[in-house]
C-alpha positions in Angstrom: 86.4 -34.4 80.5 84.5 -37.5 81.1 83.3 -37.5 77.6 86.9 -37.1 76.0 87.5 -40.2 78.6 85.4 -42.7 77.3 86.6 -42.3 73.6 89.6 -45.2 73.0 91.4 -42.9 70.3 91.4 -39.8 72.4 92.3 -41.7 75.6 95.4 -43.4 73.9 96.8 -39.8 72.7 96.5 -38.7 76.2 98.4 -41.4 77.8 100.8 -41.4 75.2 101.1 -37.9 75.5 101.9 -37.8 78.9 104.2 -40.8 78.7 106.0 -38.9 76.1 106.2 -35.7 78.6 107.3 -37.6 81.2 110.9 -38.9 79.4 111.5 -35.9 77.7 111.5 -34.4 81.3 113.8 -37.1 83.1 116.1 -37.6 80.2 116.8 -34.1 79.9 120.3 -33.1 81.1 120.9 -29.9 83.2 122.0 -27.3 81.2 125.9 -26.5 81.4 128.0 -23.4 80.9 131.5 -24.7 80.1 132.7 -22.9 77.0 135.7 -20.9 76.3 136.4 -17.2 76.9 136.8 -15.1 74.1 141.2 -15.3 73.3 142.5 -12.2 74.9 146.1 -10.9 72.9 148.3 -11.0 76.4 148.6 -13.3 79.3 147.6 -10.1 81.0 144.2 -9.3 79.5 143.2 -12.8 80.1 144.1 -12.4 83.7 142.3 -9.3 84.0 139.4 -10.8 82.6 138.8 -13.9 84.8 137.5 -12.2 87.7 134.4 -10.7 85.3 133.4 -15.1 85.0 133.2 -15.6 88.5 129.2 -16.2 89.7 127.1 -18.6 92.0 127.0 -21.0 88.6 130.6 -20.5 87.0 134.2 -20.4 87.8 136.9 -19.8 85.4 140.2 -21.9 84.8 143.5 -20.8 83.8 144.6 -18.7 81.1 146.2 -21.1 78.4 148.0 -20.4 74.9 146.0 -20.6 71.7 147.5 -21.4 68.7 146.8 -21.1 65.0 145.3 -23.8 63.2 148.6 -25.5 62.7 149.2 -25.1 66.0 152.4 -23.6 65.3 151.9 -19.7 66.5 150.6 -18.1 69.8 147.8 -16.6 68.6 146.7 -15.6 72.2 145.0 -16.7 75.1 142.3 -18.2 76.7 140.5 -19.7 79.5 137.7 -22.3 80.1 134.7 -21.5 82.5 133.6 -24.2 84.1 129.9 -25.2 85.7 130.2 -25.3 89.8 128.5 -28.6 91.2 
């Protein structure tokens, strides 16, 4: 190691290296789970299936209506999980 050391070339690659390790690591963000559930056909189903998205990380939100892309017709319903903090 004390070889590698005394090159200038080598030495630069490891300090830029490590520099370069060192911001990946403190700009990374935390992961998150917010996404939507899949869209359930009743208001029912959704309900039912809130309770399965419930964990030390994630709580779920209200069932809301989906609609088509023209937003126009109920195409069924959904809810958002959400990352606790």
């Amino acid at each position: 190691m004390k070889k590698i050391l005394r090159r200038p070339r080598l030495r630069s690659l490891l300090a830029a290296t490590a520099v370069a390790g060192g911001l990946v690591l403190t700009m990374a963000t935390p992961a998150q789970a917010d996404y939507t559930s899949p869209i359930y056909p009743t208001l029912k189903a959704c309900n039912d299936a809130r309770p399965k998205y419930y964990s030390s990380w994630t709580v779920p939100q209200q069932c809301h209506k989906m609609y088509d892309w023209k937003g126009e017709k109920v195409v069924g319903y959904a809810f958002l999980v959400k990352t606790r903090y």
